[in-house]
N, CA, C and O of each residue as an XYZ file, in Angstrom:
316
protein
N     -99.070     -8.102     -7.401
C     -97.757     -7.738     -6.914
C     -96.937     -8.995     -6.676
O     -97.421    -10.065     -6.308
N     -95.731     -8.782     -6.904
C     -94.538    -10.108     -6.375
C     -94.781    -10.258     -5.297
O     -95.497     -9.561     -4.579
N     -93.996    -11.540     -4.960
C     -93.693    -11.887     -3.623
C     -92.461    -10.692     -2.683
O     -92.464    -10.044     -1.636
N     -91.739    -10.889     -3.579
C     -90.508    -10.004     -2.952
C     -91.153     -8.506     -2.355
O     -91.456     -8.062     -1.248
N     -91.168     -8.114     -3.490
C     -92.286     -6.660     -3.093
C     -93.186     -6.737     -1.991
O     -93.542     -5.650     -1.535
N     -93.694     -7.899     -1.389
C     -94.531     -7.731     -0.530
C     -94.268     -8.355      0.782
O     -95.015     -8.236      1.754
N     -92.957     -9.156      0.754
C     -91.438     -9.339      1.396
C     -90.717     -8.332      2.379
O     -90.480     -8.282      3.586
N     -90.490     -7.569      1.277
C     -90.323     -5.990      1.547
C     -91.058     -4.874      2.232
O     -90.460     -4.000      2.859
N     -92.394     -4.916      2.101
C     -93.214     -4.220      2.678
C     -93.432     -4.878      4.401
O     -93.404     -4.198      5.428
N     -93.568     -5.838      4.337
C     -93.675     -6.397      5.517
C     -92.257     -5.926      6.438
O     -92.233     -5.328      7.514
N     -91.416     -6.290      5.828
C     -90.349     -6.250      6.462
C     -89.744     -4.680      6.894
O     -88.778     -4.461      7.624
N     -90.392     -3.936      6.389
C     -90.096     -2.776      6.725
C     -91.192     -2.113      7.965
O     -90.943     -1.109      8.632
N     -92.583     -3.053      8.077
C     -93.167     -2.269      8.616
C     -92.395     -3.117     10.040
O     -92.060     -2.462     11.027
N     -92.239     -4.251      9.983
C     -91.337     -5.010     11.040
C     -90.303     -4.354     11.910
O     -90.052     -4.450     13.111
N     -89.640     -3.467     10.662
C     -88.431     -2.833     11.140
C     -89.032     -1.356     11.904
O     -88.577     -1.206     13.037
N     -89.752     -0.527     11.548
C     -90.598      0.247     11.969
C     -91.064      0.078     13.830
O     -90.713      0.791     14.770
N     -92.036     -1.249     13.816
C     -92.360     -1.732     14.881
C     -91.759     -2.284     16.092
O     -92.279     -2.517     17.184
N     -90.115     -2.509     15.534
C     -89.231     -2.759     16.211
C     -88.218     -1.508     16.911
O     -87.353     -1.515     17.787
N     -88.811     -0.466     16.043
C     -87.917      0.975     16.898
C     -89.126      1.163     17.304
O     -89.105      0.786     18.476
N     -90.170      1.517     17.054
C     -91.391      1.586     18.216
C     -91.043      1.285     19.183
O     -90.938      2.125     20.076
N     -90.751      0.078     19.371
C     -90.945     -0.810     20.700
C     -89.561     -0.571     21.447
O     -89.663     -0.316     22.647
N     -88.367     -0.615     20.942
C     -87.384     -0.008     21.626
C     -87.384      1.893     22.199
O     -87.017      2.477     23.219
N     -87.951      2.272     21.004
C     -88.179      3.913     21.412
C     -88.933      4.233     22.825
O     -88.538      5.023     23.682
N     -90.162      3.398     22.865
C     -91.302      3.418     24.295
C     -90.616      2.782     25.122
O     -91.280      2.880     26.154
N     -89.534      2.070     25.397
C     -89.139      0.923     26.415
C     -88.576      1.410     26.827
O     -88.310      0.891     27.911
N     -87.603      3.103     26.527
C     -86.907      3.560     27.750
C     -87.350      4.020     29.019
O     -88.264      4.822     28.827
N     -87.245      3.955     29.562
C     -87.620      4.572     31.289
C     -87.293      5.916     30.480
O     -86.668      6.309     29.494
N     -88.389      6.526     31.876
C     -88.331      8.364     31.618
C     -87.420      8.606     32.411
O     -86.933      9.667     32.020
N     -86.509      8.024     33.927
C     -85.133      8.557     34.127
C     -84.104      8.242     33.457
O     -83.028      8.624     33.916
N     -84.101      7.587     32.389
C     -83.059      6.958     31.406
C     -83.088      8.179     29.822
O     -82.414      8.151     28.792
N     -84.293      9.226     30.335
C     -84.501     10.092     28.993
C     -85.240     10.148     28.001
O     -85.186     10.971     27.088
N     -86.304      8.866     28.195
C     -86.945      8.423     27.109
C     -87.984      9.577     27.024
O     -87.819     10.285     26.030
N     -88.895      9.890     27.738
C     -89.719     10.540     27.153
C     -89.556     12.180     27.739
O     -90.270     13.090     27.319
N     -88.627     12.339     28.642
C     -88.373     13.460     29.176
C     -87.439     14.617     28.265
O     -86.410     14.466     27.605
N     -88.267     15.807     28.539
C     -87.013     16.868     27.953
C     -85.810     17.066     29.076
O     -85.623     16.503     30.154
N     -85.273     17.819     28.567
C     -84.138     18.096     29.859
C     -84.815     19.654     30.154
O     -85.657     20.177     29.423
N     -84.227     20.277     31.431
C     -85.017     21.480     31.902
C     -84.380     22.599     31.094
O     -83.723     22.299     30.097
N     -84.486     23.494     31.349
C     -84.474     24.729     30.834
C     -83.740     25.392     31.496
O     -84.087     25.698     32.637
N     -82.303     25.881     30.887
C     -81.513     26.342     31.765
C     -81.981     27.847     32.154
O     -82.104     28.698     31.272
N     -82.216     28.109     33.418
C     -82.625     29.463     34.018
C     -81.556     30.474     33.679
O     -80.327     30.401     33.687
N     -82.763     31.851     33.252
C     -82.371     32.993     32.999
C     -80.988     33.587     33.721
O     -80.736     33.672     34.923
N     -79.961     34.072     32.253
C     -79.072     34.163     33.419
C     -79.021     36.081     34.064
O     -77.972     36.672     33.807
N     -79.627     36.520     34.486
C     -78.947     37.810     35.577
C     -78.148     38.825     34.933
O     -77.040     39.090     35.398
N     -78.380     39.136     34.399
C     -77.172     40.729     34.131
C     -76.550     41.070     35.272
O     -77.289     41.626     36.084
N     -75.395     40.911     35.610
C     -74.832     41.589     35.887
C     -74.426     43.195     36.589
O     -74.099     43.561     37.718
N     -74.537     43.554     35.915
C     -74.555     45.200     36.041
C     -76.229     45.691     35.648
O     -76.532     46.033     34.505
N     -76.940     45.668     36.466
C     -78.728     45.661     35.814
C     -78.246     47.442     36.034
O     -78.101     47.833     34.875
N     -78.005     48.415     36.811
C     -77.946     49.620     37.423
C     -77.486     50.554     35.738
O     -78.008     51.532     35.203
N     -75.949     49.427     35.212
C     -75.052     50.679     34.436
C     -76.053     50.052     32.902
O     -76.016     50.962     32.074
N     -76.647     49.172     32.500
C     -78.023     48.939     31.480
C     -79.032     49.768     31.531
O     -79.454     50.221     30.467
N     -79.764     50.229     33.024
C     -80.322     51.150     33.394
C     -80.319     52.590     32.671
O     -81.221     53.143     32.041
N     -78.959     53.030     32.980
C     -78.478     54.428     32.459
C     -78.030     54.559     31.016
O     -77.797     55.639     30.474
N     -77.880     52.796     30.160
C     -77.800     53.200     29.029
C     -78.956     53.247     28.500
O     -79.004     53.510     27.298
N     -80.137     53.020     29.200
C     -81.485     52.797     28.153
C     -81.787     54.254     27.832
O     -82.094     54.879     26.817
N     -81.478     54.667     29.698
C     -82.295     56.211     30.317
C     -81.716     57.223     28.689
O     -82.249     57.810     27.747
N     -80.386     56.921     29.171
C     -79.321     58.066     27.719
C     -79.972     58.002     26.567
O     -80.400     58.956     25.917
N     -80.057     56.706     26.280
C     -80.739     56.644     24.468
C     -81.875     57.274     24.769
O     -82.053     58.290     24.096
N     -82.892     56.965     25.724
C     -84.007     57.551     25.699
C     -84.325     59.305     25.461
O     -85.032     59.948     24.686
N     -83.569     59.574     26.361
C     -82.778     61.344     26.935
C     -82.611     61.998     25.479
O     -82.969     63.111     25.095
N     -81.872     60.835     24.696
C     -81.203     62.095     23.300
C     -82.114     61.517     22.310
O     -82.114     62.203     21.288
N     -83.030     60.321     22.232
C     -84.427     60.423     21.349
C     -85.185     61.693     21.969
O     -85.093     62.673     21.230
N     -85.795     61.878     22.960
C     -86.399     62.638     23.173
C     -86.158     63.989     22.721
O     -87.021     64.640     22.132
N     -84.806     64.496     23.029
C     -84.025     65.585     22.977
C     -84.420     66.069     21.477
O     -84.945     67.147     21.198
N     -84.096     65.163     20.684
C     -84.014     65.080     18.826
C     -85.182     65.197     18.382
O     -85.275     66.077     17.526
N     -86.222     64.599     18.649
C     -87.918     64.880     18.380
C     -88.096     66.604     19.090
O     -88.743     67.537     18.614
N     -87.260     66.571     20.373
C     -87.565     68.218     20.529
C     -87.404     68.897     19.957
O     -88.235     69.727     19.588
N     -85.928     68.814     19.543
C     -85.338     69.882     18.653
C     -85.532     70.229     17.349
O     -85.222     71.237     16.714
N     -86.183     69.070     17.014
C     -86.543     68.744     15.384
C     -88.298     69.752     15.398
O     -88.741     70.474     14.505
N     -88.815     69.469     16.513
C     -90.273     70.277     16.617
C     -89.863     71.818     16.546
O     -90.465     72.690     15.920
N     -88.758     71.961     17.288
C     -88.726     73.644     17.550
C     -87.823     74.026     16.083
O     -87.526     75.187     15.801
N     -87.449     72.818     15.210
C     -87.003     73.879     14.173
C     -88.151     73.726     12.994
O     -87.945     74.217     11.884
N     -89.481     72.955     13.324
C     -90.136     73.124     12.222
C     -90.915     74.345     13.097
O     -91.288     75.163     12.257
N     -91.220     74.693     14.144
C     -92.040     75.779     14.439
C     -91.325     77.217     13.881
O     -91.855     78.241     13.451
N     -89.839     76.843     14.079
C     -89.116     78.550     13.741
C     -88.957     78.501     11.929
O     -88.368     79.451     11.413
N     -89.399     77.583     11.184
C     -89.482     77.315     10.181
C     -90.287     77.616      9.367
O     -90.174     77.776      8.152
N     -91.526     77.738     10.343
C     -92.447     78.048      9.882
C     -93.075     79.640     10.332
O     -94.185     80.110     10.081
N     -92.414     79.990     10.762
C     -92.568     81.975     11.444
C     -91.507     82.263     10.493
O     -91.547     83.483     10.333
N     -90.571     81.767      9.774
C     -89.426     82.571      9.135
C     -90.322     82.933      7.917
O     -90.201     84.097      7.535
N     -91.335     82.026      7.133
C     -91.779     82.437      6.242
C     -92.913     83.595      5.725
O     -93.131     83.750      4.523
């Protein structure tokens, strides 16, 4: 191999070793190795009127599986 080429290689692992060493050198209150926290869950609001929309959807699934049973039962006496 050339000189240059191996010039180059060096010099890159140089450059490498030199953000290493700046990357580890921050203090962890400066951010270096710390995440930031996790912003807490935020609260609904209205938890009560979410409540009554689940209950409703639930109410007219139910309702629809009923109604759908009682027309395969009369569906099946018509024949």
């Amino acid at each position: 191999m050339t000189d240059t080429h191996l010039d180059n290689a060096a010099a890159k692992r140089e450059r490498i070793k030199a953000i290493s060493r700046t990357v580890h050198s921050i203090p962890v209150e400066e951010g270096g190795q710390l995440r930031p926290q996790r912003p807490a869950p935020l609260q609904p609001a209205m938890q009560g009127e979410r409540f009554w929309k689940r209950t409703a959807l639930a109410a007219g699934g139910v309702a629809g599986v009923a109604l759908g049973f009682a027309a395969g039962l009369l569906a099946t006496r018509r024949r």
